[in-house]
C-alpha positions in Angstrom: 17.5 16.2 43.9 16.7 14.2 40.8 16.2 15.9 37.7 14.5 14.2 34.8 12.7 15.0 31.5 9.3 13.6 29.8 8.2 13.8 26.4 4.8 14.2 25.2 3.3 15.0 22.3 -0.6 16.5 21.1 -3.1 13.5 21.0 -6.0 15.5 19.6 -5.0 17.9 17.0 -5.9 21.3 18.1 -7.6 21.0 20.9 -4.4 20.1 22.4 -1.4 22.3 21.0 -4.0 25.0 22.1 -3.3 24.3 25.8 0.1 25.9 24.9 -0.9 27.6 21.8 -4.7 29.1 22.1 -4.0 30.3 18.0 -3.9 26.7 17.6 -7.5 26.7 17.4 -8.2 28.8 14.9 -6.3 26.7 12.3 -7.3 24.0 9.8 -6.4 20.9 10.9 -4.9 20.2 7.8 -2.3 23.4 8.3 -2.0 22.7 11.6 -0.7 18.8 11.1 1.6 20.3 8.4 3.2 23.6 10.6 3.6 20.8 13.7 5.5 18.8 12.0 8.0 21.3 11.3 8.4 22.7 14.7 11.5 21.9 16.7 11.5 20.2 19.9 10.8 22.5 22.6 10.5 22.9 26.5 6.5 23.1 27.6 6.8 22.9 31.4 9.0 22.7 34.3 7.8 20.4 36.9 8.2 21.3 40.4 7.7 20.3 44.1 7.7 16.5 44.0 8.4 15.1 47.4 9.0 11.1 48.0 10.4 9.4 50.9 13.4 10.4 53.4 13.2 13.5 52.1 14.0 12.9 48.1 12.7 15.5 46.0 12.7 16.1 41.9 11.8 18.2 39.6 11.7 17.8 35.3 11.0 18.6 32.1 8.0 18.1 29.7 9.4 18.4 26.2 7.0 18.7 23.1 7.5 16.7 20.3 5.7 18.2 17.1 4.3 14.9 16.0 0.6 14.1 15.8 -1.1 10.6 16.5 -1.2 9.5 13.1 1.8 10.9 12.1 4.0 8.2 14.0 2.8 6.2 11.2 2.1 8.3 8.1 5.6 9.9 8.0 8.9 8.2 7.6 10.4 6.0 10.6 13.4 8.2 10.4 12.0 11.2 10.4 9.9 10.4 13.4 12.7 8.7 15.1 14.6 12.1 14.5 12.1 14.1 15.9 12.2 11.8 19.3 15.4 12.0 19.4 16.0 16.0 19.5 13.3 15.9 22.1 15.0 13.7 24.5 18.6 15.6 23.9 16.4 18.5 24.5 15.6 17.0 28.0 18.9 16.2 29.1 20.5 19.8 27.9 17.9 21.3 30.4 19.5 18.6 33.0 17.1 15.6 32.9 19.4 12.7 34.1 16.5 10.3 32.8 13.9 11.3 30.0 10.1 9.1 30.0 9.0 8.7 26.5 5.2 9.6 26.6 1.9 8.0 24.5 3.2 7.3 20.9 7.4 8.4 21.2 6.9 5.1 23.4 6.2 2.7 20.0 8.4 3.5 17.6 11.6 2.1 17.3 11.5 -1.3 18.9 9.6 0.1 22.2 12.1 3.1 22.6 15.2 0.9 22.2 16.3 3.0 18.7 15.7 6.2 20.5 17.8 4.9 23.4 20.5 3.9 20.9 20.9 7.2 19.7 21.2 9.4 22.9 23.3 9.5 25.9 21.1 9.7 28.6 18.8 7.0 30.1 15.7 6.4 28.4 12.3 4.6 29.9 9.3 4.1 28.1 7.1 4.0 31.7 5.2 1.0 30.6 6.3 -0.9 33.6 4.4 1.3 36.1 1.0 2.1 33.3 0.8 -2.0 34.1 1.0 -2.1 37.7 -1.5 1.0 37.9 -4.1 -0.6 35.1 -4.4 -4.0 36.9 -4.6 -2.5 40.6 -7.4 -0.1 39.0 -9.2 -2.8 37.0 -9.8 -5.0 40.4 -10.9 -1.8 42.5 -13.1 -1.1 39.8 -14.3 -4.8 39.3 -14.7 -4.8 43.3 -16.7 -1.9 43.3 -19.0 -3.2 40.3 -19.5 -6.6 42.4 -17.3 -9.1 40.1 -15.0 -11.4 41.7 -12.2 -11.9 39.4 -12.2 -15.9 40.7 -15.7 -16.3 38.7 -14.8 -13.9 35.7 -14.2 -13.9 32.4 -11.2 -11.2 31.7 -10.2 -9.6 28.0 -7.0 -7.9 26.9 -7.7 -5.9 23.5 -3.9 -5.4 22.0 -2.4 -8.4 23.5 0.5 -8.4 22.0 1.8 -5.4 22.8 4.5 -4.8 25.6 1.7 -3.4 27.5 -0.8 -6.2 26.6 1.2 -9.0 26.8 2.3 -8.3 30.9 -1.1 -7.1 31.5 -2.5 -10.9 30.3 0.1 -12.8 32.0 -0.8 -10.7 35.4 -4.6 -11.0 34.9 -3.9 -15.2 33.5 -3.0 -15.5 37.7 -6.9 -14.8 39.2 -9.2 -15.2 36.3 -10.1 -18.9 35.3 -10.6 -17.6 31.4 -8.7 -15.2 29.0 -9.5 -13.7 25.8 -6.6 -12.2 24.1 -7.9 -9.9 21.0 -5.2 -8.4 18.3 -4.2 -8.2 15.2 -1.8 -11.3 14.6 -3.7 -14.9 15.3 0.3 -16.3 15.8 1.7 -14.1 17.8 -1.5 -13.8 20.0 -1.2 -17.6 20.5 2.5 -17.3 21.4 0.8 -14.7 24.0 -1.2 -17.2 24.9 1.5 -20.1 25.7 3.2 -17.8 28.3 0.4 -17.3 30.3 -0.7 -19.9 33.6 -1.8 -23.3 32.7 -4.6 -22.9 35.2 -6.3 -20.2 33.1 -8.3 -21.2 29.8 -6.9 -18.9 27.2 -8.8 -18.5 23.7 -7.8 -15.9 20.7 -9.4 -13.8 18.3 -8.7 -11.0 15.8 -12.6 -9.3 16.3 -13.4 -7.2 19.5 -16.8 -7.7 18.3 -16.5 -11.6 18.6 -14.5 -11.9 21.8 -15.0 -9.0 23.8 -19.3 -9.9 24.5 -18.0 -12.5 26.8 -15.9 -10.6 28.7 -16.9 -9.1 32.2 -12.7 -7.6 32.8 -11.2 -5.9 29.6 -7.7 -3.6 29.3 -7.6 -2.6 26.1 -4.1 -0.9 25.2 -3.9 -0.7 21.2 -1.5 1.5 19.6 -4.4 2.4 16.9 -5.3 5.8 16.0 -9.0 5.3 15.9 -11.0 3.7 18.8 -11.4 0.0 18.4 -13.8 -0.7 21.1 -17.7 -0.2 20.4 -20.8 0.0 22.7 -22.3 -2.9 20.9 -19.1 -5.0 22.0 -19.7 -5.0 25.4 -21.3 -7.4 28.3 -24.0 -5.8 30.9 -21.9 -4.6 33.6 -18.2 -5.2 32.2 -15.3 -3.1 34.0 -13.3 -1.9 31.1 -9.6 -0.1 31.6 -8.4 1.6 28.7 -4.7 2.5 29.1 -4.5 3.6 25.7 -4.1 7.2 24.4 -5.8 8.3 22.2 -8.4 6.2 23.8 -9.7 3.2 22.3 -13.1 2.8 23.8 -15.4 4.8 21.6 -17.1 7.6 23.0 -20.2 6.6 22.1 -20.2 4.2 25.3 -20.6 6.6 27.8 -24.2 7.4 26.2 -25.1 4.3 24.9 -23.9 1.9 27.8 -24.8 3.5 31.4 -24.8 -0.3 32.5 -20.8 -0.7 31.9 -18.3 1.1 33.9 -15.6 2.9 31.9 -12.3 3.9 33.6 -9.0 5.4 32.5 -6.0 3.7 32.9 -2.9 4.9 34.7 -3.8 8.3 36.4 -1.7 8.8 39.6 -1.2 10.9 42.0 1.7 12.9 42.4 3.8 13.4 46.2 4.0 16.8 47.3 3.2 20.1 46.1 3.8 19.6 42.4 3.6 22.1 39.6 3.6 20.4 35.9 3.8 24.0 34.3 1.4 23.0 32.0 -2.6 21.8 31.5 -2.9 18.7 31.1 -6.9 19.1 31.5 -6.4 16.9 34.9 -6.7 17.4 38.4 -4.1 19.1 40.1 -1.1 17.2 41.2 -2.1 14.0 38.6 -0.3 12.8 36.3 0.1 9.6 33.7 1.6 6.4 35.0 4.3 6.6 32.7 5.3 10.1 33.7 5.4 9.2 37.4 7.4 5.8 36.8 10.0 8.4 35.3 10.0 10.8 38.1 10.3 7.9 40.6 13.3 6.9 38.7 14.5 10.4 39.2 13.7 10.3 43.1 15.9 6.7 43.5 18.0 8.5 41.3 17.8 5.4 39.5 19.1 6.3 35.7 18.9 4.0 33.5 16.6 2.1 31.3 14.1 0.4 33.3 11.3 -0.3 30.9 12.4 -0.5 27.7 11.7 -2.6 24.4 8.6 -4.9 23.3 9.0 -7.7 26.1 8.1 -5.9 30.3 9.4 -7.9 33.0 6.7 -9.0 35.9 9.7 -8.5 38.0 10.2 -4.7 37.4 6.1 -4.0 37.2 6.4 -5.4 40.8 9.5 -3.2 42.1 8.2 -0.2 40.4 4.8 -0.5 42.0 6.6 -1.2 45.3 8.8 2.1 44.8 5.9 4.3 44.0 4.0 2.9 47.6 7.2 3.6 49.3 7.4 7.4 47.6 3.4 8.0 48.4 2.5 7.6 44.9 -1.3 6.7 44.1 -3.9 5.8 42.0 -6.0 9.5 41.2 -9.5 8.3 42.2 -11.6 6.8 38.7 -11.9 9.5 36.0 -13.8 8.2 32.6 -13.9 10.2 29.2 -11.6 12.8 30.8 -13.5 13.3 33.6 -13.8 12.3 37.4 -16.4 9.6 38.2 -18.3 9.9 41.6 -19.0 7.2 44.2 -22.8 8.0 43.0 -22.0 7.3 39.2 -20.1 4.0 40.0 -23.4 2.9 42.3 -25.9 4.3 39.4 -23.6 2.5 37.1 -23.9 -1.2 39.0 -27.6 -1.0 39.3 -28.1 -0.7 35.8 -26.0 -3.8 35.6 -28.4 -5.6 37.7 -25.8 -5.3 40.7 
């Protein structure tokens, strides 16, 4: 049996911590950023019953690190590397032989390579598997919306990310135009160089400017605050957004019926499994990046497979070819936390003039 560990940490504030703490909600946010902060890493489920191929089975351990979204940022780099750190050696005193570093734990310190530095167990950041899973759920998507990805128009919102950058060059292979949209103009156009001649790339800085062209958009920021607006969007665009917290606004989902909005990245798990904690998913679904770690754990592959700022195409190809062979899957579509029907998608392309 593998045994691995998986760190996450509250992405909204209450609402959250109270899946584990219900008190939680009955506190100011202002206290409650200021108690989490000084709460030691500690065990907030043991995951049980995952069952791969020829018999392989593992089981782990979600760690909570007291850290809040904005946090990772706000606080010192130390601090919040510190606070990683006692979460992974957390993991691997409970046995995890491999520890996933989950939403923002995954950004700081070079991609998870400082964290890695620090602890003797293997460390992954997951990212490889979150890009096989977004692409392969942006073309069912765009499939089921009616747009070939030969006559479209594709956008990657945080592009020069570890996430972005993979998910571009993958996406650079079937689309005939690119629009890569960050923060940096130079390092978007370094982006831009590594991706196939074939493809016409352009850049920009505003989602506002780029993304109205766009009928294929991943967005994967590391921002705190949404960055993706109903008024940025084309009639009928597929839009992923692999990022958490989510950076598609809300305010699409009642504004834009005519777009189809899908989460990046939710799998389903092999087997029986038991997270030992609410995630607010379906039973037996999990994040990409947690299921790249427990397929580690079924190979009994420990070491660092995704790690740092630059992915390998190679490693988003054998990861997604390992989760096949272990009877991992995509979850279905869900969209602002919740599950989207064969009826919504259809509703959804008619109002797109599909």
């Amino acid at each position: 049996m593998g045994h691995f560990g998986f760190v996450i940490h509250p992405l909204r504030g209450a609402r959250d911590v109270a899946r584990k703490y219900p008190l939680a909600r009955l506190l100011p946010e202002s206290v409650l950023a200021w108690a989490i902060t000084r709460m030691r890493a500690k065990p907030v489920g043991h995951v049980t019953g995952i069952r791969g191929a020829n018999g392989a089975t593992a089981d782990g351990w979600l760690v909570g690190c007291g850290l809040l979204p904005s946090q990772f940022y706000s606080l010192p780099e130390e601090f919040v590397l510190g606070k990683i750190v006692a979460s992974v050696e957390l993991a691997a005193e409970l046995g995890a032989q491999i520890v996933g570093l989950g939403a923002f734990t995954s950004v700081v310190g070079d991609g998870g390579r400082r964290v890695a530095e620090r602890v003797k167990v293997a460390v992954t950041t997951g990212n490889s598997y979150t890009v096989a899973t977004a692409i392969q759920g942006l073309r069912q998507a765009a499939d089921l919306m009616g747009i070939s990805p030969a006559n479209a128009t594709a956008a990657v919102v945080g592009a020069t990310g570890s996430i972005g950058r993979i998910c571009a060059r993958l996406l650079s292979r079937t689309v005939p135009e690119m629009l890569l949209v960050g923060r940096d103009l130079p390092r978007l156009e370094a982006v831009a160089a590594e991706l196939d001649s074939r493809c016409a790339v352009s850049c920009s800085t505003d989602p506002a400017v780029a993304l109205p062209r766009a009928d294929l958009v991943v967005t994967v920021t590391s921002a705190v605050d949404t960055v993706v607006a109903p008024e940025h969007l084309k009639r009928g665009a597929v839009v992923c957004d692999v990022a958490r917290p989510r950076d598609v606004s809300r305010a699409v989902a009642g504004k834009r019926p005519d777009v189809l909005v899908i989460e990046g990245g939710v799998v389903a798990i092999p087997g029986e499994v038991d997270f030992g904690f609410n995630f607010g998913f379906p039973p037996r679904t999990a994040y990409a990046c947690m299921a790249e770690t427990a397929i580690l754990a079924l190979e009994e592959r420990y070491e660092p497979f995704s790690l740092g700022r630059e992915l390998s195409l190679e490693r988003v190809e054998e990861i997604a070819r390992l989760a096949e062979k272990h009877g991992f899957r995509l979850a279905g579509f869900r969209s602002f936390e919740r599950a989207l029907t064969e009826e919504q998608i259809a509703r959804t392309r008619r109002l797109a003039g599909r």
